[in-house]
LODRENTI-62915 format. One record per residue (C-alpha): x, y, z; chain. Coordinates in nm, 4 decimals, padded with zeros to 6 digits. Example, Ala and Ser with C-alpha at 12.3 -4.5 7.8 and 13.67 -1.06 7.14 Angstrom:
[[01.2300,-00.4500,00.7800],'A'] [[01.3670,-00.1060,00.7140],'A'] 
//
This chain:
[[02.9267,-03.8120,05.6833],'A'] [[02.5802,-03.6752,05.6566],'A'] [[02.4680,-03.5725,05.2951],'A'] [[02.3607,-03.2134,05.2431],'A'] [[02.1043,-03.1216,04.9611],'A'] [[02.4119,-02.9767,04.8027],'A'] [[02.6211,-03.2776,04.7816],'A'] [[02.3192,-03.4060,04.6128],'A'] [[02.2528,-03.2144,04.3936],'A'] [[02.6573,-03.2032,04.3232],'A'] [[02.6306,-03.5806,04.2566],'A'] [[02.3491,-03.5475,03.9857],'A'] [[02.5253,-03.2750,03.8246],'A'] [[02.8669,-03.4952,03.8212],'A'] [[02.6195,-03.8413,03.7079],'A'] [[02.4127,-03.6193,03.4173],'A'] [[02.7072,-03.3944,03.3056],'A'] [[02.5331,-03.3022,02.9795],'A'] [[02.2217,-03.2068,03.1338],'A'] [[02.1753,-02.8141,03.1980],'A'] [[01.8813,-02.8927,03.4012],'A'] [[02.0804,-03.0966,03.6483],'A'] [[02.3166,-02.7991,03.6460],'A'] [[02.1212,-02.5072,03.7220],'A'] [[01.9341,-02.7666,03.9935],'A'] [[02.3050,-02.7041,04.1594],'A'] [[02.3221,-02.3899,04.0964],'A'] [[02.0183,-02.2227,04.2362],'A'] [[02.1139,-02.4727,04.5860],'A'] [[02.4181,-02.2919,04.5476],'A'] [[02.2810,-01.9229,04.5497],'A'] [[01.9884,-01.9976,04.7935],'A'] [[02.1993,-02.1948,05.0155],'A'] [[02.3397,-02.0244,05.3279],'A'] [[02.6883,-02.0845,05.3420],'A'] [[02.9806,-01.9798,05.5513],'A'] [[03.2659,-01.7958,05.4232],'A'] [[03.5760,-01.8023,05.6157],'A'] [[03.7389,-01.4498,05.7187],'A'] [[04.0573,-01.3537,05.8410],'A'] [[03.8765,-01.1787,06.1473],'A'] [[03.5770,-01.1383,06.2949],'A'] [[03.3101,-00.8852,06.0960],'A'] [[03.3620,-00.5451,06.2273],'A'] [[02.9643,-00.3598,06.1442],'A'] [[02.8583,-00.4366,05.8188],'A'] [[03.2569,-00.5130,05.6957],'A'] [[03.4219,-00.8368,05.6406],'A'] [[03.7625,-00.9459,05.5440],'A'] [[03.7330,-01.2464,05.3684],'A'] [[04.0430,-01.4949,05.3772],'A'] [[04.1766,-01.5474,04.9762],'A'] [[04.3806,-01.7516,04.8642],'A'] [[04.5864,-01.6652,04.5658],'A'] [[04.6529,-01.9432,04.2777],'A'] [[04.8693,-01.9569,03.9797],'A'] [[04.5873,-01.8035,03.7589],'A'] [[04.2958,-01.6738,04.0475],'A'] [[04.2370,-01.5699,04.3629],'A'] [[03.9591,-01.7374,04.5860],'A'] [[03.7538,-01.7325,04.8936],'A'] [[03.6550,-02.0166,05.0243],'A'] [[03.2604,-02.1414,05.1592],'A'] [[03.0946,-02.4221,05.2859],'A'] [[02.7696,-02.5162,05.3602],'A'] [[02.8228,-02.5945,05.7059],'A'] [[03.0184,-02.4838,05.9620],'A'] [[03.1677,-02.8149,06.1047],'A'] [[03.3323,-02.8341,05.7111],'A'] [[03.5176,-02.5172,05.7845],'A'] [[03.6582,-02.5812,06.0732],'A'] [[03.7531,-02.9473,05.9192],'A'] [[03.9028,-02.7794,05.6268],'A'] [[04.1261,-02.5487,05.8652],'A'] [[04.1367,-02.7386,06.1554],'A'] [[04.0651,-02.4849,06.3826],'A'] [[03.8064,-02.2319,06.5249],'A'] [[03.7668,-01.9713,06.2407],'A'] [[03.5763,-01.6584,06.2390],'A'] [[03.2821,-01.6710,05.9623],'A'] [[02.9704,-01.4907,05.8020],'A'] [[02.7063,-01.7048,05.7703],'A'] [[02.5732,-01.5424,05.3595],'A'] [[02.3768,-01.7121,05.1245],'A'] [[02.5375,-01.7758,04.8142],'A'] [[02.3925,-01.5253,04.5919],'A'] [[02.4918,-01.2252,04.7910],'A'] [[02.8674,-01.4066,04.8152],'A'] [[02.8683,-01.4197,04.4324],'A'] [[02.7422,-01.0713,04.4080],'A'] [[03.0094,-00.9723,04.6371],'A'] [[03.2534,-01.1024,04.4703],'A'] [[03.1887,-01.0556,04.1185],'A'] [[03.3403,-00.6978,04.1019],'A'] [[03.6385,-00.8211,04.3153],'A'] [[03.7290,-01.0835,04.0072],'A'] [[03.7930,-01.3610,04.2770],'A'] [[03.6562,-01.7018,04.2588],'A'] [[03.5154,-01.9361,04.5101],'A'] [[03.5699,-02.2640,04.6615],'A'] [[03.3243,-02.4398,04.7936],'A'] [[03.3332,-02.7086,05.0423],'A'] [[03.7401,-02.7513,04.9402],'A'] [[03.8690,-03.1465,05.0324],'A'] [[03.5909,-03.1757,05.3378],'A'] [[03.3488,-03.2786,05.1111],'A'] [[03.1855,-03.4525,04.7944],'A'] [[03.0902,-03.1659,04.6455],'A'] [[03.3771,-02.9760,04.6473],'A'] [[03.4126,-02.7287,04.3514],'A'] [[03.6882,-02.4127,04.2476],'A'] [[03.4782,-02.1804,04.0874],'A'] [[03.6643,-01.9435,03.8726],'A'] [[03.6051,-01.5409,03.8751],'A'] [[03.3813,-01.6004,03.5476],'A'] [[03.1139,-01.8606,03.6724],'A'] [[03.1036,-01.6175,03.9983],'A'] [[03.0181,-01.3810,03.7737],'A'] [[02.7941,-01.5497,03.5723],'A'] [[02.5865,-01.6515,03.8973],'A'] [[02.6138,-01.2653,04.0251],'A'] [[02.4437,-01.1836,03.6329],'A'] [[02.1836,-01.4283,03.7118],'A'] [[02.0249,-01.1921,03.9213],'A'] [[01.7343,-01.0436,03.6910],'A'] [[01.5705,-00.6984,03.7906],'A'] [[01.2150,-00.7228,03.7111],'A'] [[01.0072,-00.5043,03.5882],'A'] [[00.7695,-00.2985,03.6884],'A'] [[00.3580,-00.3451,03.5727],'A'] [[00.0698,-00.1008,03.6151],'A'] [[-00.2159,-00.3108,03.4255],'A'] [[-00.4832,-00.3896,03.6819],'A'] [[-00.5886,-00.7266,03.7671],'A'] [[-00.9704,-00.7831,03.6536],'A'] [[-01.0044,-01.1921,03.8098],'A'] [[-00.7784,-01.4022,04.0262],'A'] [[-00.7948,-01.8027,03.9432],'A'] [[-00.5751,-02.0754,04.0321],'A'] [[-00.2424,-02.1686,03.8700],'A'] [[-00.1946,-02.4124,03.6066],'A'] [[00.0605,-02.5046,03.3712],'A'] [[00.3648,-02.4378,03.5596],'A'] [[00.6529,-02.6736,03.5471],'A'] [[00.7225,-02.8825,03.8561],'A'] [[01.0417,-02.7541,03.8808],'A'] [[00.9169,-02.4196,03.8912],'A'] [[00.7493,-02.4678,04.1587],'A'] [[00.9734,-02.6603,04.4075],'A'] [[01.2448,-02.3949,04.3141],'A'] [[01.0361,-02.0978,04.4247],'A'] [[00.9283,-02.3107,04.7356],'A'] [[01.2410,-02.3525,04.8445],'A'] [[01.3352,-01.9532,04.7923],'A'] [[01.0940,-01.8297,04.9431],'A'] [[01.1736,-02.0786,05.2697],'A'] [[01.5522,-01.9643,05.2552],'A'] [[01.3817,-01.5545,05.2360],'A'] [[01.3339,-01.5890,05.6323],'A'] [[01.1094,-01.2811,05.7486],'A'] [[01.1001,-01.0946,05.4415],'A'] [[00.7151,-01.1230,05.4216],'A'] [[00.4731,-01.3516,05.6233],'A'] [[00.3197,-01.5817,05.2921],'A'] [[00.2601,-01.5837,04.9562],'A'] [[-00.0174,-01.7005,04.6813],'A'] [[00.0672,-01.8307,04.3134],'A'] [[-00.2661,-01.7596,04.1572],'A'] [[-00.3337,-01.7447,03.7640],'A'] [[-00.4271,-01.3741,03.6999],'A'] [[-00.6534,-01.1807,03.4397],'A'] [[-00.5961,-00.7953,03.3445],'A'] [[-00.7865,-00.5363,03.2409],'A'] [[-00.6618,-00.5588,02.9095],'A'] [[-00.7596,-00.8927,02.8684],'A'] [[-00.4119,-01.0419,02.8996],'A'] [[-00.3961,-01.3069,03.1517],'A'] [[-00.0065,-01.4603,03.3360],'A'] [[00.0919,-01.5954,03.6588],'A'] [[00.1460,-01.3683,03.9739],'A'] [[00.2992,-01.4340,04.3062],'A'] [[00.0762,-01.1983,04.5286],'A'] [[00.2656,-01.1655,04.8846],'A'] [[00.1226,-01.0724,05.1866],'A'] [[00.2956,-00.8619,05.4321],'A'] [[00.6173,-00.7998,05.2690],'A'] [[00.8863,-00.6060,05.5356],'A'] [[00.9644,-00.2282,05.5009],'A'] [[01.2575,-00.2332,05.1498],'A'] [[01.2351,-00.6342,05.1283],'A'] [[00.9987,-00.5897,04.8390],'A'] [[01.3036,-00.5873,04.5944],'A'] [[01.4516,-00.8634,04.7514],'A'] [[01.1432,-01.0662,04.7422],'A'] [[01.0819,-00.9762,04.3005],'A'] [[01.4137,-01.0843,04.2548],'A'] [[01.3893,-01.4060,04.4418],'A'] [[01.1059,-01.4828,04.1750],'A'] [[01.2831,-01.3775,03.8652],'A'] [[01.5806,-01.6154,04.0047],'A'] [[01.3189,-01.9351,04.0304],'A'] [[01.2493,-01.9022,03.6648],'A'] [[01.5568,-01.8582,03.5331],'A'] [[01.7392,-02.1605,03.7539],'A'] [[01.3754,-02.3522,03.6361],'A'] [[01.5113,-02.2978,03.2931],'A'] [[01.1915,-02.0273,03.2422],'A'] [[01.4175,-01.7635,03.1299],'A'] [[01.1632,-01.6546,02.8861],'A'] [[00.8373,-01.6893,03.1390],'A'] [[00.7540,-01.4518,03.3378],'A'] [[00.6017,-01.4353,03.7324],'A'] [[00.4181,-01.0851,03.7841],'A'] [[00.4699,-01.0260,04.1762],'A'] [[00.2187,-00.8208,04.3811],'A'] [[00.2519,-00.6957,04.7060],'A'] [[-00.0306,-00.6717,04.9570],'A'] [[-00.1447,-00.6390,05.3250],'A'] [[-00.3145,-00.9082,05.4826],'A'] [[-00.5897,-00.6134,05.5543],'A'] [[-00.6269,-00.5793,05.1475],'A'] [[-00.9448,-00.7861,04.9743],'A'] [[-00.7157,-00.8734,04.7639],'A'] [[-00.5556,-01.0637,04.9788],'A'] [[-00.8507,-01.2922,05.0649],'A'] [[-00.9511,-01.3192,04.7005],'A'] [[-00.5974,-01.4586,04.6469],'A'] [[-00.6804,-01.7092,04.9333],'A'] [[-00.9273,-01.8465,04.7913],'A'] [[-00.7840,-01.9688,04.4604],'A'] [[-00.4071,-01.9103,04.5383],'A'] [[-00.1198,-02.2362,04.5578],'A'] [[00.0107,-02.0822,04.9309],'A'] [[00.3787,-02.0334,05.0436],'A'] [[00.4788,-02.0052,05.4298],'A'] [[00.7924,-01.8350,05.4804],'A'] [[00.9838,-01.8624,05.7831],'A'] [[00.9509,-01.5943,06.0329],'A'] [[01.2910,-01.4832,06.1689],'A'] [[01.3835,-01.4348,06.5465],'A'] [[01.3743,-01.0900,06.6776],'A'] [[01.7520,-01.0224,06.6991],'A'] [[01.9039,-00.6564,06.8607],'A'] [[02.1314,-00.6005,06.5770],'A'] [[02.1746,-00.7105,06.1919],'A'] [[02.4562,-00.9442,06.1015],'A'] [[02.6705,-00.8785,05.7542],'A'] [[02.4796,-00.9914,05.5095],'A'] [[02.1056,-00.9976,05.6962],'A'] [[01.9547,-00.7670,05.4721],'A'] [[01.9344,-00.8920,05.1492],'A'] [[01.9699,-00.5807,04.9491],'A'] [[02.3283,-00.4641,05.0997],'A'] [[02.6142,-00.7069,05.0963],'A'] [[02.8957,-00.6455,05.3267],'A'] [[03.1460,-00.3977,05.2476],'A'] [[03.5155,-00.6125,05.2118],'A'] [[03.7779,-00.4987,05.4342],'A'] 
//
């Protein structure tokens, strides 16, 4: 069997059981992973009909984080929508149904009860909005390690939301100076979308209290080559042109459940 970053990440959560960075480390793979959640039909539009399992105490959908593990767990050719986690735990949440994840076809398998769904949907911040103006751009320093791979590796999973991105070290007109992801060529409404992927990487980084100002630009804008030259850049992936959405492709509208 072929290890997955999850299982990984499972495994140093299970070896450091104490440690709440380990945790959230497993956590944010959790919510940025896409994972497939096994319906009792195919999606019909943007509605699904997940397939839940009720338990003595919950009631649970189940997800893996490939698709040969769901059709080991039920043996057979299921239908599926391929979601990441975090819009699976925000679709759930007001449901009060749990989640397993990767149930007896894997190391990392997990029940997650209705509360730590919850909990994850919570973790999903709504920034706020600034007005200062920024006076100088220069480039970042200071920021954890963690910080950083965690925001690389959201902003590779937000696949043609935007075309890049530039972590520069920022001073306002009011003479305060923070960090600010300035992205370049953000999609029509994936602006939102893209802030909250940012105020996600802190908290899982264990930054709750830091904050990431997020600009948005056009690759047209000075701005954007002034960020260029001092900015730490981030590709993101450009997605393939596809005829229609599938449940779950736009980041700001979960399914509807059937």
């Amino acid at each position: 069997m072929v290890e997955t970053l999850l299982d990984a990440a499972f495994a140093a959560m299970q070896a450091e059981d104490a440690d709440d960075e380990a945790r959230r480390r497993f956590y944010e793979r959790l919510t940025g992973t896409e994972l497939f959640l096994l319906l009792d039909a195919e999606p019909v539009d943007d509605k699904i009909s997940p397939h839940v399992f009720d338990l003595s105490d919950h009631s649970f959908v189940l997800a893996f984080d490939q698709e040969h593990r769901l059709s080991q767990f039920t043996g057979i050719t299921s239908p599926y929508a391929a979601l990441s986690g975090r819009v699976i735990c925000q679709m759930l949440a007001p449901q009060g149904l749990g989640m397993g994840f990767n149930l007896d076809v894997a190391p990392s398998s997990i029940l997650l009860p209705p509360e730590a769904v919850q909990w994850l949907a919570e973790m999903d911040a709504t920034p706020e909005e600034i007005t200062a103006k920024v006076q100088a751009f220069a480039a970042p320093t200071g920021l954890p390690e963690a910080f950083l791979q965690i925001l690389d590796t959201r902003l590779a999973a937000a696949e043609g939301l935007a075309d890049l991105a530039y972590l520069v070290q920022a001073t306002y007109e009011n003479g305060a100076t923070g960090h600010m992801l300035g992205i370049i060529n953000a999609r029509p409404s994936a602006e939102e979308a893209l802030a909250h992927t940012v105020a996600q990487a802190l908290v899982f980084s264990g930054l709750e209290a830091g904050s990431i100002d997020v600009g948005f630009f056009q690759a047209s804008d000075p701005t954007a080559a002034s960020l260029a030259r001092c900015g730490l850049r981030f590709d993101l992936p450009q997605a393939e042109v596809t005829l229609r959405a599938a449940p779950g492709s736009n980041p700001d509208k979960p399914p509807i459940l059937r």
